[in-house]
VEXDREN-2710 file (C-alpha; in Angstrom, 1 decimal):
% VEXDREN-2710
k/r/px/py/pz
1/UNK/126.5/102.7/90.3
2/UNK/124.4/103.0/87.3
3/UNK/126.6/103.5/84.4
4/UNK/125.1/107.2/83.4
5/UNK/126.9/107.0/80.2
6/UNK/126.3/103.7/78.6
7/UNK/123.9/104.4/75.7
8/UNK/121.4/102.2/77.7
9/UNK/121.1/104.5/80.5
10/UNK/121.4/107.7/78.5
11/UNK/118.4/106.5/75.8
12/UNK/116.3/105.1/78.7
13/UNK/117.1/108.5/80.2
14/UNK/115.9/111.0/77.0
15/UNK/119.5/111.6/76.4
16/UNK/120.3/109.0/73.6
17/UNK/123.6/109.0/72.2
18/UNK/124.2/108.5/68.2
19/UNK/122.5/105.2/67.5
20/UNK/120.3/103.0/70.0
21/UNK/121.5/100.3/71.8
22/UNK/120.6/97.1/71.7
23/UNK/119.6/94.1/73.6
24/UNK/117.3/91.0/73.5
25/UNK/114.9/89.5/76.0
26/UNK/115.6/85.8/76.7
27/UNK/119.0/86.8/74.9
28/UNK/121.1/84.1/77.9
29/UNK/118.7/80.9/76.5
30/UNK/118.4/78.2/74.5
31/UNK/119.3/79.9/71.2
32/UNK/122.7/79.1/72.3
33/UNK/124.8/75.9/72.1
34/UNK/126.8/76.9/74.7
35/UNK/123.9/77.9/76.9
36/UNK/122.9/74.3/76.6
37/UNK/125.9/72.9/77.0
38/UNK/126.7/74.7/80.3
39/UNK/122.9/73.7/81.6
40/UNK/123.4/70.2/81.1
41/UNK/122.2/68.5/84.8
42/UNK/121.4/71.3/86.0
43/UNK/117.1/72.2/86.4
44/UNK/116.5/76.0/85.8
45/UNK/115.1/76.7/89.3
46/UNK/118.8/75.3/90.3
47/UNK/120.9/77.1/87.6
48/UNK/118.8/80.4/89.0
49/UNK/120.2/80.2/92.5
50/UNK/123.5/79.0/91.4
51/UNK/125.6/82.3/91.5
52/UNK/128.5/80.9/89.3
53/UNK/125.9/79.6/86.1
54/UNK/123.5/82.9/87.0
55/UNK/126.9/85.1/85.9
56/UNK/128.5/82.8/82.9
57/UNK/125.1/82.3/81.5
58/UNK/124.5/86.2/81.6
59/UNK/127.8/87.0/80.3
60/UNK/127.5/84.2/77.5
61/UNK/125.2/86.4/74.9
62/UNK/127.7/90.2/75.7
63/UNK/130.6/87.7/74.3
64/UNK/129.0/85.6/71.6
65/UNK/126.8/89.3/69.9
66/UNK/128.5/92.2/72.0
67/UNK/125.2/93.7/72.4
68/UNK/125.0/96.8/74.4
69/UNK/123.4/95.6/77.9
70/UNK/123.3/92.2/79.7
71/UNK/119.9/90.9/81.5
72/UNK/120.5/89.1/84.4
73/UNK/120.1/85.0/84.0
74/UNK/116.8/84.4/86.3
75/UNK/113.5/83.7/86.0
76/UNK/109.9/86.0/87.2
77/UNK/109.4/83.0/90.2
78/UNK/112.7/82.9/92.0
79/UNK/111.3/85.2/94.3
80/UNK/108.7/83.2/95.1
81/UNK/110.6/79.8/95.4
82/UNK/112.8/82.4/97.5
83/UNK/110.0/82.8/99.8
84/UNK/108.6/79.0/100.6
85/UNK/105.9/78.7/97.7
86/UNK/105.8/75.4/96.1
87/UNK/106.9/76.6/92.3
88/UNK/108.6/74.3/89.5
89/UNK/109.8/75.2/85.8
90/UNK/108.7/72.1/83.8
91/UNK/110.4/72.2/80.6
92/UNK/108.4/72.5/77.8
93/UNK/105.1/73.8/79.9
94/UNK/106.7/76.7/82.1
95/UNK/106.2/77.6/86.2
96/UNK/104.1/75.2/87.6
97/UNK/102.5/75.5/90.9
98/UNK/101.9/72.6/93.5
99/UNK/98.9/74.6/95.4
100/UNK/96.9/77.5/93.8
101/UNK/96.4/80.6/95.7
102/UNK/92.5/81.4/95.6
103/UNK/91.7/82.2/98.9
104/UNK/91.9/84.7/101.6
105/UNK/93.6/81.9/103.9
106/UNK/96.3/81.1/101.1
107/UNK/97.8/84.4/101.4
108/UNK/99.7/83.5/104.6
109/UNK/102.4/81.7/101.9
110/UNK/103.5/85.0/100.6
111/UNK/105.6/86.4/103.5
112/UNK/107.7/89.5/102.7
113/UNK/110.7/88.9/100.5
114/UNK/114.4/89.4/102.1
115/UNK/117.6/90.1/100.8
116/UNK/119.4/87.2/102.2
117/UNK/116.6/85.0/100.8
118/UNK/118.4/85.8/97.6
119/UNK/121.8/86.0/98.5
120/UNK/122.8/84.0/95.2
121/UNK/121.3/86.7/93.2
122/UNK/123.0/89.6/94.9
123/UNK/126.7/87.7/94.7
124/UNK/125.7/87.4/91.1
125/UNK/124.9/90.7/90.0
126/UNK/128.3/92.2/92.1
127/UNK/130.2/89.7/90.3
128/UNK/128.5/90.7/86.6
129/UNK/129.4/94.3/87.5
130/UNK/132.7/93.9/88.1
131/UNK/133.1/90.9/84.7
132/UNK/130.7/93.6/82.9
133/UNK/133.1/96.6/83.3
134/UNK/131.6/99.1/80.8
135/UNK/128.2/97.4/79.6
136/UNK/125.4/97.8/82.1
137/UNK/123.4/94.9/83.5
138/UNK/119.7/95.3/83.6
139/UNK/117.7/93.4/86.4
140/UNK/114.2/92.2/86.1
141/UNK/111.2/91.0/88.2
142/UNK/107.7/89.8/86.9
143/UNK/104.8/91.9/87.6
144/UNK/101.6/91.3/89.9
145/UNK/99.1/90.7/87.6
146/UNK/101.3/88.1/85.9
147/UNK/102.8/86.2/89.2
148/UNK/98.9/86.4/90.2
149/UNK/98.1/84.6/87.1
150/UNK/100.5/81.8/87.7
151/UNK/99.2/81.5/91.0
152/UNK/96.0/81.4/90.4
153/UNK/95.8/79.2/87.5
154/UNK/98.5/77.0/88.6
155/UNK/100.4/77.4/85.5
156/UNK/100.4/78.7/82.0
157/UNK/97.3/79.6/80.7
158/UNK/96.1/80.9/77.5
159/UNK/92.7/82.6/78.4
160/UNK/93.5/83.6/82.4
161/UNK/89.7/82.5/83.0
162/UNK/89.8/81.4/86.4
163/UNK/92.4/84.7/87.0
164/UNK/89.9/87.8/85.4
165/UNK/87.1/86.0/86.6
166/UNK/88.7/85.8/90.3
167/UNK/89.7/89.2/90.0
168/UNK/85.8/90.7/89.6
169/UNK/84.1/88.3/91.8
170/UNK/86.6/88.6/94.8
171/UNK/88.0/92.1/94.2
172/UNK/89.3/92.4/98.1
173/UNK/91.2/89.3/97.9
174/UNK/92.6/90.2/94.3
175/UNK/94.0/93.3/95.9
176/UNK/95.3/91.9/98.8
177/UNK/97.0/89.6/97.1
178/UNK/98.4/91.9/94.5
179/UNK/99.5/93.9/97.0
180/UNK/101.7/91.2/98.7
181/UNK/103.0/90.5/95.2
182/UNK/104.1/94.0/94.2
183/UNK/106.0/94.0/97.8
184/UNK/107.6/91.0/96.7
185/UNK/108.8/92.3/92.8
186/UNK/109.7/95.6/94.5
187/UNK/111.9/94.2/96.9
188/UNK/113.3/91.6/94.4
189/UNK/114.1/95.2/92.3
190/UNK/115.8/96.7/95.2
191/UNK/117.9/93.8/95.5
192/UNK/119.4/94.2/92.0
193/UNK/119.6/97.6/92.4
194/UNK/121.4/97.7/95.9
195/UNK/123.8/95.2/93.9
196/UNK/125.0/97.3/91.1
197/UNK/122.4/96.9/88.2
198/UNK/122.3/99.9/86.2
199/UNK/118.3/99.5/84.9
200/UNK/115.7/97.1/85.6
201/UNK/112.7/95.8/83.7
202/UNK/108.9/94.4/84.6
203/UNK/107.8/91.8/83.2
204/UNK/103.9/92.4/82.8
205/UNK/103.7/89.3/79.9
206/UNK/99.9/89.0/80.2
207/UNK/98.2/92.1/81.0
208/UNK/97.6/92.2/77.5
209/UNK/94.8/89.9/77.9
210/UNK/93.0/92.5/79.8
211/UNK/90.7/95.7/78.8
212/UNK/92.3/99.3/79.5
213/UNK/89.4/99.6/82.1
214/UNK/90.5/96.6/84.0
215/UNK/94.1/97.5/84.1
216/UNK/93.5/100.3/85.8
217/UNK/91.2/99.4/88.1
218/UNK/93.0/95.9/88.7
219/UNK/96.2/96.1/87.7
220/UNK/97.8/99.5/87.5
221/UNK/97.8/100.3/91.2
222/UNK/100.2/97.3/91.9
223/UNK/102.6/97.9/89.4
224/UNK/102.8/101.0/90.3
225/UNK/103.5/99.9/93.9
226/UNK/106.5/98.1/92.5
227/UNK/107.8/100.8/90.2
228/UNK/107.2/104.2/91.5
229/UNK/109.0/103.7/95.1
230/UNK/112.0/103.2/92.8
231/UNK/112.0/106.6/90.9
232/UNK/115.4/108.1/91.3
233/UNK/117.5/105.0/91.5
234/UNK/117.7/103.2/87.8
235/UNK/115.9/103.8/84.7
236/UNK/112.5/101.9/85.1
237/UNK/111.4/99.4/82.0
238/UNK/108.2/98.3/81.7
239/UNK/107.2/95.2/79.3
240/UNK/103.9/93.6/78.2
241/UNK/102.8/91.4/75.2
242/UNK/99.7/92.7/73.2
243/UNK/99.4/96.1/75.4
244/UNK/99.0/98.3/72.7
245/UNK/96.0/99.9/74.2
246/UNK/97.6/99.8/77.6
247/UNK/100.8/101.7/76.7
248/UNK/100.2/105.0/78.4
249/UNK/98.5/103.4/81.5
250/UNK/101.9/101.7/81.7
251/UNK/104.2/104.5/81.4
252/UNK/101.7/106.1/84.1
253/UNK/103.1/103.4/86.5
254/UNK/106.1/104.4/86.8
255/UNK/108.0/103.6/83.6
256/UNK/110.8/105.3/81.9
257/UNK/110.7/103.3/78.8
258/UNK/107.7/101.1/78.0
259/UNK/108.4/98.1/75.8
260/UNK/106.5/97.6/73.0
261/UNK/106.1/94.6/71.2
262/UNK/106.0/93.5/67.6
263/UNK/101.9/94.9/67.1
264/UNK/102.5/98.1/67.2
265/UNK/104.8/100.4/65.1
266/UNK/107.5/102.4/67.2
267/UNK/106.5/105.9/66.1
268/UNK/102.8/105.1/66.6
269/UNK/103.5/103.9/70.7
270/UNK/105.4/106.8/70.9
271/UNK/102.3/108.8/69.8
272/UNK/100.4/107.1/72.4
273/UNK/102.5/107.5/74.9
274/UNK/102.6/111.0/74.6
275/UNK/105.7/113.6/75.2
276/UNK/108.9/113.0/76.5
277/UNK/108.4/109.0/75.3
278/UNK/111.1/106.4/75.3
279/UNK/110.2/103.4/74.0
280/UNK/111.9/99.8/73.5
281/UNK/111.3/96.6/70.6
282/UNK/110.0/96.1/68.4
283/UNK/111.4/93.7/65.9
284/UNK/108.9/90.5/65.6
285/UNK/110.7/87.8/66.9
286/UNK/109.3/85.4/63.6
287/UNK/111.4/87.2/61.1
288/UNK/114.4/86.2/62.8
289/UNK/114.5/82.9/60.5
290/UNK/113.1/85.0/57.1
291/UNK/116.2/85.5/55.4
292/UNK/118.9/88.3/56.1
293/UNK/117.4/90.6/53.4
294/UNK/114.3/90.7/54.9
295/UNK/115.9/91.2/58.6
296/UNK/117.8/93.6/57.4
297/UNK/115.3/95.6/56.2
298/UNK/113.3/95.0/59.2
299/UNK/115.7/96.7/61.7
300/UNK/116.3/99.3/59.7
301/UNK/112.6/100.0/59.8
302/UNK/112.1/99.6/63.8
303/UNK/115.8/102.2/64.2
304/UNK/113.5/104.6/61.9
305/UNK/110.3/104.4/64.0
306/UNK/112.3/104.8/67.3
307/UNK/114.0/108.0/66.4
308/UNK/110.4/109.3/66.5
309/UNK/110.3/108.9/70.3
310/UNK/112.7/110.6/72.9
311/UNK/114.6/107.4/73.0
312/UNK/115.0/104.4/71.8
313/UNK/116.3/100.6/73.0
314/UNK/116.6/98.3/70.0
315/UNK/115.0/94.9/71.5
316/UNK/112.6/92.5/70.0
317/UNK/108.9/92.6/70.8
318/UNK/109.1/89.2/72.4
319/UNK/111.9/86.9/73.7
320/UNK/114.7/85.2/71.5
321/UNK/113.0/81.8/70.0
322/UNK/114.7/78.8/70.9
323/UNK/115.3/77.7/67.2
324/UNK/116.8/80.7/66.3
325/UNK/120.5/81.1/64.6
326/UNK/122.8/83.3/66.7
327/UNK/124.5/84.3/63.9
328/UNK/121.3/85.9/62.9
329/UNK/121.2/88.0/66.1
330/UNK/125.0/89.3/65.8
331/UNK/124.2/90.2/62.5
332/UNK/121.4/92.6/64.3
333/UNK/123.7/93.4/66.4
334/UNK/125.9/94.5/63.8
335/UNK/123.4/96.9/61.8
336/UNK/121.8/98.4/64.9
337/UNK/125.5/99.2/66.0
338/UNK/126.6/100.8/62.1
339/UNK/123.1/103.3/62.4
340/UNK/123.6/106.5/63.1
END
């Protein structure tokens, strides 16, 4: 069961308790020595469907900063390697993919997702629950604009060309396809939910290289596919990068709290968003190696913004860089925690 009382749930919720809690994206990564030490021989895709390293690579950042949530250990294309598509994380460059999907015909690879097709993920999360006690576990998915852009592009990609220009020129396979994909995060959602996670975040990492117009003519409808059949269950996060001027099409999705990242000052998204707004971020992820003065100072800025809004999760805008001190983030930790 969701923990209703964790300050997660109750600031996701509008019901935030007397400071806001706090969490990083990518916080189980490579900021940590023993994160790399337990990953030796291991490949990501295999430390993703390896129950045992999913739940000590989770728990690794609640002992080492004692923040107030864990994020499961995965990554946005297990469900897809769950499901037969030819996906691989190359270090350094990110999901590969052995065959595009640009056609009509290639849509046959994207069968429905299963539970027992991620078995390892379910045994996980029961496992963090019970090792988790009071702090709540948020699970994640990635979005259907941005598994689309991996499949169509075949990998990273700084532009998305060949993805926005698919989109307009093929709009009935971009749907179909987007479609099949918001099945897929949904069910990969349910999954974690139907396991014990008490909240659960989208990954939407590059609809901020599209217009506001696009979104909602090419975008929105998916993710809300994945997000509004959940309503009810767990609070509902929503993330991009660079969606400043796609905040409140986001929270029309489906989302509880809409992440914002480092662009945009807290009490400003919380203006666009409108009433009844719960936002999460935003501290830029590049001041993490500026000196402790100027952190300090930093977070104590973002807390001030976020009381504007009906709650507030302390997070960065981004993910934890790799290079990054963890002493820096306890210390984060720390000042978020003594806020009131």
């Amino acid at each position: 069961m969701a923990l209703t009382d964790s300050l997660l749930v109750r600031a996701a919720t509008g019901r935030p308790g007397p400071r806001p809690p706090v969490w990083f994206m990518r916080q189980a990564g490579r900021s940590l020595p023993e994160y790399r030490a337990l990953r030796t021989g291991s490949t990501m895709l295999e430390a993703c469907r390896t129950p045992e390293l999913i739940t000590e690579i989770t728990l690794q950042p609640v002992r080492r900063h004692g923040v107030d949530a864990a994020i499961l250990f995965s990554d946005i294309v297990v469900p897809l390697v769950a499901i037969g598509v030819g996906v691989d994380i190359v270090a350094g460059v990110g999901p590969v993919v052995d065959k595009p999907i640009r056609e009509l015909a290639d849509l046959d690879r994207l069968r429905p997702l299963e539970a027992d097709d991620v078995a390892y993920v379910s045994q996980a999360v029961g496992d963090l629950v019970r090792e988790l006690g009071p702090v709540p576990l948020i699970g994640f998915a990635g979005a259907p604009f941005t598994l689309a852009s991996y499949l169509v592009e075949g990998g990273p990609s700084k532009d998305h060309a060949l993805t926005k220009s698919l989109m307009h020129s093929d709009p009935q396979f971009w749907h179909a396809l987007l479609e099949r994909l918001a099945e897929i995060a949904r069910a990969f959602l349910q999954v974690q939910i139907d396991a014990g996670a008490s909240a659960v975040q989208l990954f939407d990492s590059w609809a901020g290289t599209l217009s506001l117009a696009d979104y909602e003519q090419f975008v929105l409808p998916h993710s809300r596919a994945v997000l509004q059949p959940l309503a009810g269950t767990v609070p509902r996060i929503h993330f991009g990068v660079n969606t400043g001027e796609l905040l409140a099409a986001m929270r029309s999705a489906g989302a509880d709290v809409v992440g914002v990242d480092w662009r945009v000052p807290l009490d400003e998204a919380a203006r666009r968003l409108g009433p009844g707004a719960v936002v999460q971020g935003n501290l830029d992820p590049a001041l993490l190696g500026a000196g402790e003065q100027v952190v300090d100072a930093a977070v104590r800025r973002v807390v001030a913004q976020g009381r504007i809004a009906d709650g507030h999760v302390f997070n960065l805008g981004h993910g934890v860089p790799p290079g990054t001190d963890p002493d820096v983030l306890t210390r984060i930790v720390e000042t978020v925690q003594n806020s009131t």
